[in-house]
N, C-alpha and C positions, 0 to 999 in steps of 0.2 A: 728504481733506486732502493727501496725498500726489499731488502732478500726474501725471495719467496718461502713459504714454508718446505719443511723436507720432501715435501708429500706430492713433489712436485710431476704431472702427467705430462703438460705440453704446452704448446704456443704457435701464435701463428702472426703474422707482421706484411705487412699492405699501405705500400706507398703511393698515388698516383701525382702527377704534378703536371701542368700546361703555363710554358710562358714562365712568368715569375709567381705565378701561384701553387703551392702543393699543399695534400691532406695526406694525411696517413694514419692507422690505425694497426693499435696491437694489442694481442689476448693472450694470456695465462690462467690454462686450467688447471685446478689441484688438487686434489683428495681432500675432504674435510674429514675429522673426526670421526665423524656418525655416517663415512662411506660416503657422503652427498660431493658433489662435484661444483667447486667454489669458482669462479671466472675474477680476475683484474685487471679491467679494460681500460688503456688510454689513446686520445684521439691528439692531435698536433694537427693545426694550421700554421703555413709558413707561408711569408712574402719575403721575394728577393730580388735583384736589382743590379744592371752592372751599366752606373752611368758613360764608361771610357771602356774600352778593350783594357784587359789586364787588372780591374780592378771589381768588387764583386763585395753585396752589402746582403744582408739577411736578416729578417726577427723572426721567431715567431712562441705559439702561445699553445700551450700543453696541457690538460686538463684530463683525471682519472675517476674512474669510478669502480668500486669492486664490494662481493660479496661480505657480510658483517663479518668481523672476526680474520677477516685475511690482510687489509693493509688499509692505511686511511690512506682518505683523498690527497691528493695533489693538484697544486695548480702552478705551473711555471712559464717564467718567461724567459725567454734565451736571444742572444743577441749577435751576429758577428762579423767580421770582415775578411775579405782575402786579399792580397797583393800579389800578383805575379810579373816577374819578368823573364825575357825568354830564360833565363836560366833558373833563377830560384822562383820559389814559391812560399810565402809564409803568411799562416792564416791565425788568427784569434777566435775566440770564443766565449761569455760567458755567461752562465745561466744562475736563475735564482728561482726557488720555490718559493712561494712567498704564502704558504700554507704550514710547513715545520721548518720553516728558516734553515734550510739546507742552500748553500752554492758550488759551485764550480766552475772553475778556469782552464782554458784547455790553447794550448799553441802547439802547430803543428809545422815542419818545413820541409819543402820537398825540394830533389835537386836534379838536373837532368845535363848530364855532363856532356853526353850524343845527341840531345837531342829527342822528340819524343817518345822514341822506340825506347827508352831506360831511363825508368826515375826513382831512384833513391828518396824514402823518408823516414820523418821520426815525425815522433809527435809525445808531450806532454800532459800529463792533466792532475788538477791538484785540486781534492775534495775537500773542503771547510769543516766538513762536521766530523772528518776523522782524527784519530785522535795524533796531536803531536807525536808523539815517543815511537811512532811509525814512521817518519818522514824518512824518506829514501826504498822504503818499501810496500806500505802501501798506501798511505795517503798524499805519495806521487806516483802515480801510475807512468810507466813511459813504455814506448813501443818503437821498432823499430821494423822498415819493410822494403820490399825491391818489389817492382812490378816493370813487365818487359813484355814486347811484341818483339817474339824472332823472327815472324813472318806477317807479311798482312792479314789479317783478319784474326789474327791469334793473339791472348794476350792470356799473360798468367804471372801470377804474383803470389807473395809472403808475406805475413807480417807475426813479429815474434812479440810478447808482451814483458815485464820483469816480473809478473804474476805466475809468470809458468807456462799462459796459455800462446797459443800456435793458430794461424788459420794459413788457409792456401784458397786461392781465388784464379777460377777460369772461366774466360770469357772467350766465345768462338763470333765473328762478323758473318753473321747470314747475307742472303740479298737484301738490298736497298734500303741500306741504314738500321736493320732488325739486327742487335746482338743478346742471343742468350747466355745465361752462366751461372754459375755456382759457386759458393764457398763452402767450405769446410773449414772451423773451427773445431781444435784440440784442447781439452782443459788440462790442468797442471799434471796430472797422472798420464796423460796420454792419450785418456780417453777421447770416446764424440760426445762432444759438448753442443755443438746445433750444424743446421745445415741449412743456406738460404739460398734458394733459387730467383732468378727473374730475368725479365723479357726488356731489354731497352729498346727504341724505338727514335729513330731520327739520330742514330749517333753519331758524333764526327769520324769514328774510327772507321776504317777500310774494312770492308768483308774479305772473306776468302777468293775471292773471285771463281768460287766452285761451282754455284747456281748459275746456268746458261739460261736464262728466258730470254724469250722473243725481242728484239730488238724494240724499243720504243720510237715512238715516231712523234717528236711535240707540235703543236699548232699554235702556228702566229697567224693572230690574223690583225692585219695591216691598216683596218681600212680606218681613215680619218687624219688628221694632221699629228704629224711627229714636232713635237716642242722641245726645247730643252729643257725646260723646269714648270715642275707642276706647284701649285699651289694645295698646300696640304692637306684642304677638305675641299670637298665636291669638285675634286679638276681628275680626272679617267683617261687624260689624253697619254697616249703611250711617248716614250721621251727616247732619245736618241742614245745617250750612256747605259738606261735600263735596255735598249734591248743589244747594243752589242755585247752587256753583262749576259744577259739571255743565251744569244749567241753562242760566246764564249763558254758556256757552262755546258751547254749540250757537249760541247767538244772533250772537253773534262771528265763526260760519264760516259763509262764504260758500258751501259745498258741501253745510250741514244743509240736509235739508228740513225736518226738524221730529223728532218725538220720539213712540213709541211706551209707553206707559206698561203694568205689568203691577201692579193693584191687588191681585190675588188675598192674603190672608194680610197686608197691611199693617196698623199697628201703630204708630199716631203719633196723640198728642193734639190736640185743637180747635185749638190756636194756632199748634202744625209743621202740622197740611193747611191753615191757612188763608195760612200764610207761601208752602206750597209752590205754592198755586194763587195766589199774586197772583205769583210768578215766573213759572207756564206764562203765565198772562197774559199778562205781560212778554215771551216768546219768541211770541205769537202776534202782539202790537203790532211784533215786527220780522220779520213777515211768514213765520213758519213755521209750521205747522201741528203741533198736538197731537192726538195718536190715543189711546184711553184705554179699555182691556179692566174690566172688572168681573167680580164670579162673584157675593157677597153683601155687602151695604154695608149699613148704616143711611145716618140722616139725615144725620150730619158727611161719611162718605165721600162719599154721593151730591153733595152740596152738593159737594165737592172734585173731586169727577169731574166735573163739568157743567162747568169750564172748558175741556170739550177741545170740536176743532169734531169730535169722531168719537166716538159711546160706542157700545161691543160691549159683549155683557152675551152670559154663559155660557150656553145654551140653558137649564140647569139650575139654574141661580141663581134669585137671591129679591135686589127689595129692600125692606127692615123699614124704611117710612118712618110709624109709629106715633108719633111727638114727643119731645117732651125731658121728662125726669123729674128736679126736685131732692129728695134724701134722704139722710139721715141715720140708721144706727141707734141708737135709745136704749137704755141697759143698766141703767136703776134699778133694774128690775124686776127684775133679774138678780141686784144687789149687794144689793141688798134680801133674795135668797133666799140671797145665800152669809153672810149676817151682817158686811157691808161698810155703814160709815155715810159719808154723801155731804153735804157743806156745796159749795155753788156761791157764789164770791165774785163777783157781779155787778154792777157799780157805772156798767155804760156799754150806754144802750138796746138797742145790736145784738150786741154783743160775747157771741157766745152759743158760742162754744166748747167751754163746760165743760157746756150742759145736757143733752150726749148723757149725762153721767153721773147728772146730777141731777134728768131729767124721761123721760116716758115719753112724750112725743110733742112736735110742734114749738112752740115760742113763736110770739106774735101778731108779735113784731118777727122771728123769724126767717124768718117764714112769707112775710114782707113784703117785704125783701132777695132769698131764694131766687125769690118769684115775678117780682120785677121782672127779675131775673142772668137769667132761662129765657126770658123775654119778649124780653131784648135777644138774647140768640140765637140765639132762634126768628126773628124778625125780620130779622137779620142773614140767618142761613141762608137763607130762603125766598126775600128778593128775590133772592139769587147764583142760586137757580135757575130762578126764575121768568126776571130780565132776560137767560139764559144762554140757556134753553131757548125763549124765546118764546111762554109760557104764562100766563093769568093768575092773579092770586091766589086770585080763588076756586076755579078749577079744582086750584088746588094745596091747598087748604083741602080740597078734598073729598077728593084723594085721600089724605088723610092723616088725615082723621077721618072716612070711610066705608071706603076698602079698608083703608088701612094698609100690610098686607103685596101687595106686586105681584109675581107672576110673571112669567117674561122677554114672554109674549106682551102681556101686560098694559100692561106697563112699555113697548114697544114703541110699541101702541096708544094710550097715553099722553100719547107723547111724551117721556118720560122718555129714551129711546136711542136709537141709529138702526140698528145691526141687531145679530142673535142668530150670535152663534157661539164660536168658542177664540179664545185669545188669538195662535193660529199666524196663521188669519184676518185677524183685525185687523191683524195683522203686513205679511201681504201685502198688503193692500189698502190700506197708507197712502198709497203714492202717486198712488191715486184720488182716496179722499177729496178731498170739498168744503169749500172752510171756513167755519166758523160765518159766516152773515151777520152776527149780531149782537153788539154791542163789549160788553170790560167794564167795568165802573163803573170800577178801579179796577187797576192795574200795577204791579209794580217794574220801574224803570227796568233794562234793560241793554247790555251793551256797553261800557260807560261807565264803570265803576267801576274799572279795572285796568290805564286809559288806552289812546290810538290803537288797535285791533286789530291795523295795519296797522305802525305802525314803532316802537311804544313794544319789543314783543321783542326789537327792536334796540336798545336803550338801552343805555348804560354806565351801570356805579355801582350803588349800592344806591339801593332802591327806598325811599320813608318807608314806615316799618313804622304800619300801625294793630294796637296790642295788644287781642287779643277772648278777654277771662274771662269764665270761670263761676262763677257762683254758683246753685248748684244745692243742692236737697233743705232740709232742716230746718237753722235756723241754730242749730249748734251749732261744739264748737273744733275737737272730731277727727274729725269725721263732716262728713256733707252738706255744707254749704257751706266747711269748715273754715277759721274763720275767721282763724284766726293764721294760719294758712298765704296763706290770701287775701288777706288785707291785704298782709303781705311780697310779694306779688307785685303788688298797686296801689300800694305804693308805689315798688318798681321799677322798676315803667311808669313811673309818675311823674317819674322822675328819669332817666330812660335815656333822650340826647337823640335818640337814632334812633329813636322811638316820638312820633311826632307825633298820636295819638291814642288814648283808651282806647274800649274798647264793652264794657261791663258785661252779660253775659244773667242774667238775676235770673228763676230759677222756682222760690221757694221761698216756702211757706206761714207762715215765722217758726220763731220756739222759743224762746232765749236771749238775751233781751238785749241782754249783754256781747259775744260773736263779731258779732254781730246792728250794735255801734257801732263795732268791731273797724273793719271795712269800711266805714261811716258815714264816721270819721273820714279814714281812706285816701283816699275818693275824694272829700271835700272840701278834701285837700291837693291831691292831684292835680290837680282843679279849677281852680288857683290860678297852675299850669304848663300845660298842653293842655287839649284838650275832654274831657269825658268823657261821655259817650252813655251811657244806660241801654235796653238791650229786654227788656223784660218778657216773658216767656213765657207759659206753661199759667195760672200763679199767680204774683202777686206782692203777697202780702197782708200786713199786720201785718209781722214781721222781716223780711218779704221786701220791703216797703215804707220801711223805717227803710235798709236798705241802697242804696235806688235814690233816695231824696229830692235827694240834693247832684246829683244828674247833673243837666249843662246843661240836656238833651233829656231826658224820659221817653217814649219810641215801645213803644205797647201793641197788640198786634191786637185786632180788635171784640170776641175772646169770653176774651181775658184776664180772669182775675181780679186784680184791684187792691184798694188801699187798706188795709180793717182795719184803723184808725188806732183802737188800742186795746189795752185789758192788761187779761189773765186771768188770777184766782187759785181755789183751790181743794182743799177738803181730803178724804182717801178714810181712814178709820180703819177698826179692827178693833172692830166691836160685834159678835163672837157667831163668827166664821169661826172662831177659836183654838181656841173651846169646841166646837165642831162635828168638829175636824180632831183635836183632841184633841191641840194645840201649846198651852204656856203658854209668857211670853215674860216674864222679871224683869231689874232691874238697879239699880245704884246711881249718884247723879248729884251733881255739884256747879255749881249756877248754877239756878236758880229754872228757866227755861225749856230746862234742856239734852235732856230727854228728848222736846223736840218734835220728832218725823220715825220717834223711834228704834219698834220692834220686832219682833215674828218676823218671822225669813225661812223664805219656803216652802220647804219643799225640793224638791230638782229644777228647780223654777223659778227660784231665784231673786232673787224678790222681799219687799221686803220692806214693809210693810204698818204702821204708824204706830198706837201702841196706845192714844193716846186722841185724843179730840176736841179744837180749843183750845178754851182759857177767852175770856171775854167780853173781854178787857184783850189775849191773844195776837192773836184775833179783827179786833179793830181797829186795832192795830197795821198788821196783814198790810191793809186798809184801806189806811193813811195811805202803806203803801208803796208800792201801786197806783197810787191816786191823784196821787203824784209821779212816778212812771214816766211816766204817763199824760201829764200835763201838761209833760213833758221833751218826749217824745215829737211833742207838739203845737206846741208852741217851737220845736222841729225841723223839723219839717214846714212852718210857717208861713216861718223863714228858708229854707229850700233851695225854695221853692215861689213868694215872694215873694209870700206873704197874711196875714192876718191870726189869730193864733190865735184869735179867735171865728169867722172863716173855717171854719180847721179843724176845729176844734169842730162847727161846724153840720154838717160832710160826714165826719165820724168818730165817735166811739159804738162804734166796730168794726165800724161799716158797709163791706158787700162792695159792689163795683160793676165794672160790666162794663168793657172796654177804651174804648167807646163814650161810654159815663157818665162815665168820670173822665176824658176832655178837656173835656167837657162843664163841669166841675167844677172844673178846674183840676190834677186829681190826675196826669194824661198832655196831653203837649205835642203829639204825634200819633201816627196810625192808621198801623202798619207793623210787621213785623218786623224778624227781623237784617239782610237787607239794607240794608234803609233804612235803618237805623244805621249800618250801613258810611259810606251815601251821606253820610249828614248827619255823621259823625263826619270824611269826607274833603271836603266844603266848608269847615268848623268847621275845619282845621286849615290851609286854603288852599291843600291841595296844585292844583297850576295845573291846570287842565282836559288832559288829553290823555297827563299824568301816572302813570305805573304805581305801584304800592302794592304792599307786601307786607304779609300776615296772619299774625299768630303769635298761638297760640291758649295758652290755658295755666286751672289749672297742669292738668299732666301726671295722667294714673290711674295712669301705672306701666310699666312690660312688661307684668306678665300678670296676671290675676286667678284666683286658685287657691280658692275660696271652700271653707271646712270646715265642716262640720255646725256647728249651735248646739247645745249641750249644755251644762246649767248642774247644777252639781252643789254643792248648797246652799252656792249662792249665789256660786261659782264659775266665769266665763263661759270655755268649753274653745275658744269656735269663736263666730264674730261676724259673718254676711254678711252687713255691713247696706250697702247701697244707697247711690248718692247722686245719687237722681234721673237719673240717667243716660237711662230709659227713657219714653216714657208709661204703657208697659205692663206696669209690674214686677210681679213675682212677689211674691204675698205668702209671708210667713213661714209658716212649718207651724202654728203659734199662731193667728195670723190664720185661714188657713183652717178650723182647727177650733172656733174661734165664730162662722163666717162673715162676717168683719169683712173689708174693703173693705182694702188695703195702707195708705191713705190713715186709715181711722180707725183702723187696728191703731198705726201710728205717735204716733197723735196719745194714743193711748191708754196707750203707753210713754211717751211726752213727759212727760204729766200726772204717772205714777207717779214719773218719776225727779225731776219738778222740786221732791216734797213742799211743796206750799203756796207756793215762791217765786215772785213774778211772773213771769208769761211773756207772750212778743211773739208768742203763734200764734192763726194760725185755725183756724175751727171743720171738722173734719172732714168737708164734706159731699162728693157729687159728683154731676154731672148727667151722666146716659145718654142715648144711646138706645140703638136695637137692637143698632147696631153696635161703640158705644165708650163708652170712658167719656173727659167733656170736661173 
């Protein structure tokens, strides 16, 4: 601020900055009188900050130091904001020295009428300490500039001042985000006035695409459970959105060759590998190659490995390609011996939920259901690796009901893989590999979803938000899907106009209801304002289906479970367990029916256990209130589906069906994951082709999850890790494992207990394996 003396030699000026933090520093040398060489140095710290896309805060603090006789100190602080939307830009400014009571104000606006490639500005600035009787010339400084990319990787600009001075600024995009460049400013005679060089790093702007290097090749490595949301400190586990973000991105640069996968230890259900292979897909459709290590798989990984054009298999691996099993444990026989009495309230053909408790082996309707669900599957699976691999069906029928298990030479010989070795191997030798000659059925589009690759990074403004909840685990209010909480957050969406779309993920089996219409009704308001997308996960059955009906779109993968349009009741009393355990359980009541639910609780456990059977009059009742559930439910189904409740009716019973079946059916609108939801949730909303989005995922698990032992101490719960679906691959309960019960039916088996007899929206506990997972 202070004009330097005539005598002026040079200068030199050095910015670094990471994140929201930068330093910078600058020097002026000068001639002193007595020939000596005089320096005036000053140093700036700056913090800055952009809480929303489009909006952008800054301070920071200024301090000088210089030789005696050349200029006094300075100390200033300066302050400012920017607001952009996609079209304008308009920032503020202002600083104070708070050393010689100097300020200044400065506004700036920019305009981009094409879009990034051309931005028109001006900018203002008005110094306090100059004198009035100059106002319009120089104690408001104003300037005016054009900056313009006519090609990618090129950008060049002007800015002219009312002072006389001129500058010109070019900037060239090297390889991978590196742009160098230079200005040249002109003072009011015409002259060179300064010249400033520098190097940017990580920019959003396009390179030339002139630098050819070697194709990249990234590594995922797979191994452990895929969750959908992580908890913000101490949780590492990789999530299902982050890595088809991943995915997608590789497909986006121009430098990927493709992607190296490490399945060793992976840990994701039928519907995450089948999402995550219609993505590799997608990156192989835009010309990269997939490389893809194995050690041990069953039949779902195998089928998910076969979309690479490279499969390494562990010299020492195995794959368990033996088939798909659906099963259920039955416990009558059990309750039978602890002196537990079992009523199944069964009033709808398929709806067999409750007869793990009430029967010792499968129903004719269940048997009928599970075999079709394994059938569509099996089906599904076999042609991915047949059309992948280049093999026929019957040669894959053989090896899977003559070998079974293949060793890597086997598997080799096969055809199953293409060579034996580490996953270091395969590493190196991606940029060999050949690629699969043959396409696949079917891709998620990418590229495409996040707008241009090329100049949307350079966009101003916020981005329209597509909001993506979950609705996960058992629909209950404070657990799994929690549904008050959920709802408050689709209605949110709802009403939050910077949310141009909802996408619902629904992987939940049912349970309650009430939380279960919680959400119902949410995303049938919502509805009414934006699109709202439902994808269906692992399961989306019964509650897990009452919550996805209003969505515009239901998108289910092939081996989804769907439907369950049905309600289950059912009662577990105490015949003989009391007298055995050497627990008697008394009380006094007022209301004819108030002692239905009540009796001992176990101790240590718990639980507690209902001391008699109903009467024939409670009996039917608990009927009649089924049977309205039921036919809510189906009125439901019929308006958010637009059919007819004998429709429904004829495709519900509490009948299951595959992701395949229920478009078939009417019950899913199409075949896809969350991507595809994205996709369809961002045409549905209009955002313009070439347009960027942003994704907010919700709600939140928290910071951290600190999980304490369960300990019940009659009837006392000390410590509660219950789950919420978060995983495919949870951990059962210490309970669970010591009846050997499956997480899936230990759950279902709590459900039953705590609901005593009132209807419930869930499905029946089964699950389908193979060697390698459970689907």
């Amino acid at each position: 601020r202070s004009p330097p003396p005539p005598a002026f030699t040079g200068s030199w000026l050095g910015v670094a900055s990471v994140g929201g933090l930068a330093f910078g520093a600058r020097s002026f040398l000068h001639d002193g009188p007595d020939g000596e060489v005089l320096a005036w140095d000053e140093y700036t710290i700056g913090l800055g900050g952009s809480p929303r896309p489009g909006y952008g805060w800054g301070v920071s603090y200024s301090w000088s130091r210089a030789d005696e006789g050349l200029a006094s100190r300075h100390e200033r602080l300066a302050m400012g904001s920017i607001r952009r939307s996609r079209l304008f830009s308009l920032g503020i400014a202002w600083l104070k020295d708070t050393r010689v009571g100097e300020s200044m104000a400065q506004a700036d606006l920019g305009i981009r009428p094409f879009g990034p490639r051309l931005t028109l500005f001006a900018d203002a600035t008005f110094d306090r300490d100059l004198r009035w009787d100059h106002l319009g010339t120089r104690a408001w400084r104003t300037g005016y500039g054009i900056e313009a990319h006519p090609i990618r990787g090129l950008a060049v600009g002007a800015k002219a001042l009312n002072t006389g001075e001129v500058g010109v600024r070019l900037s060239l995009g090297a390889a991978r985000g590196s742009h160098p460049g230079a200005a040249v400013n002109l003072d009011r005679g015409g002259g060179h006035g300064a010249t400033t060089y520098w190097l940017e790093t990580g920019s959003p702007e396009p390179d030339l695409g002139l630098v050819k290097s070697p194709p990249r090749y990234k590594e995922i490595d797979l191994r452990g459970p895929i969750a959908y949301r992580r908890y913000r400190l101490f949780d590492s586990r990789r999530t299902l959105l982050g890595t088809l973000r991943e995915i997608d991105a590789l497909a986006a640069d121009p430098g990927a060759g493709g992607v190296v996968l490490n399945l060793s230890g992976l840990a994701a259900d039928g519907a995450m590998l089948w999402e995550l292979r219609e993505q590799l897909a997608g990156l192989r459709a835009s010309g990269k190659k997939v490389i893809v290590y194995l050690d041990r798989a069953g039949m779902g990984q195998y089928a998910f490995a076969s979309v690479a054009d490279q499969i390494w298999m562990d010299p020492v691996g195995e794959l368990d390609l033996r088939g798909l099993v659906f099963g259920r444990t039955y416990l009558r026989g059990a309750l039978d011996k602890l002196g537990l009495g079992v009523d199944e309230w069964r009033f709808f053909t398929y709806k067999s939920a409750f007869e793990s408790l009430s029967r010792e082996s499968m129903s004719a309707a269940d048997r009928e259901q599970g075999g079709a669900l394994i059938d569509d599957i099996y089906e599904h699976l076999a042609g991915s690796v047949c059309a992948a691999r280049g093999i026929s069906r019957e040669a894959w029928d053989r090896l899977v009901n003559e070998q079974g298990v293949l060793l890597p030479r086997e598997a080799l010989e096969a055809g199953l893989v293409d060579s034996l070795g580490t996953f270091e191997q395969a590493r190196k030798a991606a940029r060999r590999a050949a690629p699969r000659a043959t396409a696949d059925a079917s891709s998620a589009p990418l590229a495409t979803l996040f707008g241009d690759p090329v100049w949307e990074p350079m966009a101003w403004g916020d981005r329209p938000q597509i909001a993506v909840l979950y609705a996960l685990g058992v629909c209950e209010m404070e657990e799994g899907i929690k549904g008050r909480s959920l709802a408050k957050k689709i209605r949110a969406a709802g009403r939050d106009r910077s949310v141009k779309a909802i996408v619902l993920r629904a992987d939940s089996p049912g349970g309650d209801p009430l939380p279960s219409d919680l959400v119902a009704r949410e995303m049938k308001e919502a509805a009414k304002r934006k699109p709202v997308i439902v994808s269906q996960g692992r399961v989306a059955g019964s509650g897990g289906y009452w919550i996805s009906m209003y969505g515009d779109s239901i998108v289910a993968s092939p081996v989804t479970v769907t439907g369950s349009i049905g309600v289950i009741g059912g009662w577990i009393w105490n015949q003989g367990l009391g007298e055995k355990l050497g627990i008697a359980y008394d009380h006094v009541q007022r209301g004819d029916h108030a002692d239905v639910g009540s009796g001992m609780v176990l101790p240590l456990l718990g639980a507690q256990i209902p001391e008699r059977a109903l009467t024939p009059r409670e009996r039917e009742r608990m009927e009649e209130l089924i049977r309205a559930l039921y036919a809510d439910f189906v009125d439901k189904v019929a308006e958010g589906r637009g059919l007819t409740a004998e429709q429904v009716d004829g495709i519900g019973q509490g009948r299951i069906w595959s992701g395949l079946r229920g478009r078939e059916i009417g019950l899913v609108d199409e075949i896809g994951g969350l991507w595809h939801s994205l996709a369809i949730a961002r045409d549905a909303a209009g955002i313009p082709a070439g347009r960027g989005i942003a994704l907010t995922e919700g709600p939140s698990l928290g910071l951290f999850h600190f999980p304490l032992p369960e300990l019940k101490l009659f009837g006392v719960r000390l410590g509660a890790p219950r789950g919420g679906g978060e995983t495919a691959a949870a951990t059962p309960p210490a309970a669970a494992a010591a009846l050997e019960l499956s997480p899936a039916e230990f759950e279902h088996l709590r459900r039953i207990a705590l609901a005593r007899g009132l209807p419930l929206l869930l499905m029946e506990p089964f699950e389908i394996r193979d060697a390698g997972q459970r689907w």
